[in-house]
N, C-alpha and C positions, 0 to 999 in steps of 0.2 A: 504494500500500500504506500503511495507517496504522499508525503511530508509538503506541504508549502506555507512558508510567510503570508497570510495575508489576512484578512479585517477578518474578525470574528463577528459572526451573523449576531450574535446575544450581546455581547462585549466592546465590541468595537476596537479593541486592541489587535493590534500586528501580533500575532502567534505560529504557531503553527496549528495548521487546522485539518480535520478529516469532517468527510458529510458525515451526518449525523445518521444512525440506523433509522429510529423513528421518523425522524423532521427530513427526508432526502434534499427539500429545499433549503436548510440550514444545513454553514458549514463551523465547527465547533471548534474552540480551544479545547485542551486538558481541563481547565479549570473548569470551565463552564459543564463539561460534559460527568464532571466527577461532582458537581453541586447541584445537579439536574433534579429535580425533584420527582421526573418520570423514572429516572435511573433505574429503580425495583423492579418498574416493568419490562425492562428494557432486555430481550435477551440478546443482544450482542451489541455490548456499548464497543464505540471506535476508542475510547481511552480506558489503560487500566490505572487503579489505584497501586500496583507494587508491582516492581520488575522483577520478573518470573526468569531464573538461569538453568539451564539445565544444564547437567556434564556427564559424560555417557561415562558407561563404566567402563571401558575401553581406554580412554584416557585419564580417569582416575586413576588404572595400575600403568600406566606410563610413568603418571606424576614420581606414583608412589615405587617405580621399581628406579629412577633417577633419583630421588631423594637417599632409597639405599644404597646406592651406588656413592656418590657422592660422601654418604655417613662412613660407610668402608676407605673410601681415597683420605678423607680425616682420620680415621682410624690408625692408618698404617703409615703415618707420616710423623 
């Protein structure tokens, strides 16, 4: 989904904005769309309240077999 700077349809603030699920004719800041008072209804708001990370487990044991490696090369110095 692209991102653009421009007038928030509620706000009027330069943001960045996504159309709105509900309102297709409104285009939303974050702020606006996290203080929406339909939000409840809403099933697939364009803004979330928390950044979601994910890290597969595939590269957890990378992390995690570099980090032993590394604790060994201290080890033995």
């Amino acid at each position: 989904m692209t991102i653009f700077w421009e007038r928030c349809s509620i706000c009027d603030k330069h943001r960045p904005i996504k159309q709105c699920w509900l309102h297709p004719e409104r285009d939303v800041c974050s702020y606006c769309c996290i203080i929406c008072p339909e939000r409840d209804e809403c099933p697939n708001p364009v803004w979330f309240t928390r950044v979601q990370i994910r890290v597969s487990a595939k590269r957890r044991e990378e992390k995690a077999r570099a980090l032993e490696e590394l604790l060994k090369r201290l080890g033995s110095s």
